[in-house]
VOFI-295494 format. One line per 4 residues: number of its first residue (from 1); their letters; for each residue x negated, y negated, z of C-alpha. Coordinates in nm, 3 decimals. Layout:
% VOFI-295494
NUM> a> X Y Z ~ ... .
END
This chain:
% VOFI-295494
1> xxxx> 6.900 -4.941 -2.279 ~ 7.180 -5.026 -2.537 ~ 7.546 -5.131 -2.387 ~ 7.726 -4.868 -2.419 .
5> xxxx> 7.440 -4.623 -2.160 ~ 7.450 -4.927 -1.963 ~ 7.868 -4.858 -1.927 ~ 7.816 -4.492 -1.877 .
9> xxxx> 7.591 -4.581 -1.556 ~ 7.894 -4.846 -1.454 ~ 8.131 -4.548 -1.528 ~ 7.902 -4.277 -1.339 .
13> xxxx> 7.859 -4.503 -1.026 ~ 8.213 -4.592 -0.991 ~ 8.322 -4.222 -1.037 ~ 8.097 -4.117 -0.802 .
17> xxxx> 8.164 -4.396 -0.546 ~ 8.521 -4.269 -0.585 ~ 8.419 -3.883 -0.518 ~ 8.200 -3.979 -0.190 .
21> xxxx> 8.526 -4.163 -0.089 ~ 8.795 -3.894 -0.164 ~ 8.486 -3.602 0.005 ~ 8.516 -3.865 0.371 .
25> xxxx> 8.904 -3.867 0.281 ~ 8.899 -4.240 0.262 ~ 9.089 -4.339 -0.035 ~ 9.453 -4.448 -0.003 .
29> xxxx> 9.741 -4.187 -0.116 ~ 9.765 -4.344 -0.447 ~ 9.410 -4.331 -0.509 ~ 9.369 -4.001 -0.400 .
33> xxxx> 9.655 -3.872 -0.632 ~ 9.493 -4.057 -0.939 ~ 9.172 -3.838 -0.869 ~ 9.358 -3.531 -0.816 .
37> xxxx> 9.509 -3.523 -1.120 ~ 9.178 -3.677 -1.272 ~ 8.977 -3.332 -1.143 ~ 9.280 -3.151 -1.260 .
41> xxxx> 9.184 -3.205 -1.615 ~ 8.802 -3.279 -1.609 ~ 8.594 -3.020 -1.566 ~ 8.280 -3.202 -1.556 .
45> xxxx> 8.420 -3.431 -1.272 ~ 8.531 -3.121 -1.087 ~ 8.171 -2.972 -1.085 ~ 8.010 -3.358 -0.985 .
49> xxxx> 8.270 -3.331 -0.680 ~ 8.154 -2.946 -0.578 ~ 7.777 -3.032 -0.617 ~ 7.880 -3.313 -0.369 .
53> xxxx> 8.037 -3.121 -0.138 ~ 7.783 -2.877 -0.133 ~ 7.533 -3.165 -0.063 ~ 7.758 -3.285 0.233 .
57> xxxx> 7.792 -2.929 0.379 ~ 7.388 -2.918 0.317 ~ 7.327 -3.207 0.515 ~ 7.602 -3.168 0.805 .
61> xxxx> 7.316 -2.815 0.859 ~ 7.075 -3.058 0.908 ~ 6.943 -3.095 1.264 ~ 7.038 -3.396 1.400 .
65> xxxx> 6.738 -3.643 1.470 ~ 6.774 -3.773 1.878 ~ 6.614 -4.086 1.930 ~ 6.478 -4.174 2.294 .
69> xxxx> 6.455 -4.495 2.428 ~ 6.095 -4.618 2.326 ~ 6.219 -4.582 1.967 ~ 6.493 -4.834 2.045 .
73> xxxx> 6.194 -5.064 2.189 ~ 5.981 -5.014 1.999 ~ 6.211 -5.112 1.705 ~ 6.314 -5.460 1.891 .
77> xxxx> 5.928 -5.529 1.975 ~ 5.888 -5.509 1.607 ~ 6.127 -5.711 1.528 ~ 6.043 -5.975 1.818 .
81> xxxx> 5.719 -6.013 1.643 ~ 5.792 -6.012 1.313 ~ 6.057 -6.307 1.418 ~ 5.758 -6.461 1.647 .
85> xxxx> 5.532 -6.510 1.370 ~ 5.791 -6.613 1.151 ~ 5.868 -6.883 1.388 ~ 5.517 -6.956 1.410 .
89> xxxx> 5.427 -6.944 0.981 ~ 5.738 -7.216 1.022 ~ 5.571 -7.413 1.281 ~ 5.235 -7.385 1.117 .
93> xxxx> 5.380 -7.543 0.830 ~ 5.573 -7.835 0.996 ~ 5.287 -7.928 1.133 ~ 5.088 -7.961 0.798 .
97> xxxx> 5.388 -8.141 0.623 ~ 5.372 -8.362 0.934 ~ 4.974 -8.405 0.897 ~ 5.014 -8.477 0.542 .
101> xxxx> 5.314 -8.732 0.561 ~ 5.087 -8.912 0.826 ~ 4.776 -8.893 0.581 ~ 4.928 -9.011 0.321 .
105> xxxx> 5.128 -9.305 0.485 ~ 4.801 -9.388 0.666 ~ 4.602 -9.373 0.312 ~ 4.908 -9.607 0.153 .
109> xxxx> 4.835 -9.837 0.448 ~ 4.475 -9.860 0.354 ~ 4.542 -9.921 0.038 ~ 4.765 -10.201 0.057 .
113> xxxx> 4.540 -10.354 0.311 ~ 4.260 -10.352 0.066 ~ 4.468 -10.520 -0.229 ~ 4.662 -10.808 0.020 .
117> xxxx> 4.305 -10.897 0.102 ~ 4.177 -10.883 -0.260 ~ 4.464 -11.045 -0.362 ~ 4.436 -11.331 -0.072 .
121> xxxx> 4.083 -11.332 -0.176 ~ 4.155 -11.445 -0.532 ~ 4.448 -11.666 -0.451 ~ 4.331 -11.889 -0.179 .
125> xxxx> 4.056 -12.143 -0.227 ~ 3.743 -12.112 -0.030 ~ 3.624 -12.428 0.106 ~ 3.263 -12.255 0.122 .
129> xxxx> 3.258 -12.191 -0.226 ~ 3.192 -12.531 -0.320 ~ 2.941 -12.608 -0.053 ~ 2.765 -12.281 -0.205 .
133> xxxx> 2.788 -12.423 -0.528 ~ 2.634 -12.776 -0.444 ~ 2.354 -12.631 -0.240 ~ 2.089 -12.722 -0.459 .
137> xxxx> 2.191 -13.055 -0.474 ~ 2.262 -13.072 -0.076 ~ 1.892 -12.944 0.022 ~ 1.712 -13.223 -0.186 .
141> xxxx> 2.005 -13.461 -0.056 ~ 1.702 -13.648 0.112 ~ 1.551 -13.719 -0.222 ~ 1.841 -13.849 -0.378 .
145> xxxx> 1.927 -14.118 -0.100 ~ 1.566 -14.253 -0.150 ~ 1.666 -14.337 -0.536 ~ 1.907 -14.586 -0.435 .
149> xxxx> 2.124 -14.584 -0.714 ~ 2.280 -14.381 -1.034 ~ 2.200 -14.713 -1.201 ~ 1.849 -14.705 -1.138 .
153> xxxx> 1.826 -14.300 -1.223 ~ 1.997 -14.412 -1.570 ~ 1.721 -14.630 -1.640 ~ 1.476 -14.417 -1.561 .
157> xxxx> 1.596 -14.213 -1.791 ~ 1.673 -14.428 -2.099 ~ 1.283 -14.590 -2.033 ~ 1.145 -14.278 -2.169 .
161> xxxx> 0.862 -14.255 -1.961 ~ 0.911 -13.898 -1.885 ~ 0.842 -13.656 -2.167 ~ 1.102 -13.400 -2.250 .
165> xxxx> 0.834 -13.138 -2.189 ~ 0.838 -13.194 -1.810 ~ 1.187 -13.246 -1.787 ~ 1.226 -12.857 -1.961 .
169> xx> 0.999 -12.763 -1.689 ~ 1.210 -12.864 -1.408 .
END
């Protein structure tokens, strides 16, 4: 659809907007006398405003439709529950933003838990971690006190009257 059809449609609507007006005799004086002398001189708009008329006349034959009162209930039922489950789709999804905003926080929660004690973890000294680390030396703590001294163990060791064989195997 180029520009100018698309204007022809504007210009067809508005004329005929004017026409339904000036057939239910609501236009103002001044309008009305513009499209007077408009269908004075255009015999296209003329037969647009007769075909209209004879529509109007066409449907004022029509039988009127009489609506009882069930109709009229019926209608607001409707309408009760289409605004009932609207008001419940709305609820529904409260509710899951609410579910997921406490998920989430609790989940954020967790998390932060787990690093403060990873973190603490890493950051503070143990004082077991040093007993764990001298173990071996704590269970044969026995044997050592029976040596006497570090002098002694020196001279052991500077006598060479172990092989380094056995001392490997240890």
């Amino acid at each position: 659809m180029n520009a100018s059809e698309r204007s022809d449609d504007v210009a067809i609507s508005r004329d005929e907007e004017m026409l339904v007006a000036y057939l239910d005799g609501k236009l103002d004086e001044d309008a009305a006398r513009e499209l007077a002398e408009r269908l004075a001189g255009d015999e296209a708009l003329r037969k647009r405003v007769n075909r209209l008329a004879q529509a109007w006349a066409l449907l004022d034959e029509l039988p009127r439709a009489k609506l009882d009162e069930s109709f009229t209930r019926s209608t607001i039922e409707m309408v009760a529950v289409a605004a009932e489950a609207d008001v419940e789709r709305d609820v529904s999804r409260r509710k899951r933003r609410q579910w997921f905003a406490g998920m989430s926080g609790a989940a954020a929660l967790a998390v932060a838990t787990g690093v403060g004690f990873w973190v603490t973890n890493q950051m503070l000294p143990d004082p077991n971690r040093q007993l764990v680390e001298d173990l071996p030396i704590v269970e044969e703590m026995d044997l050592y006190q029976q040596i006497g001294s570090i002098e002694y163990l020196e001279q052991l060791a500077d006598s060479n009257m172990f092989p380094e064989e056995a001392e490997n195997d240890l």
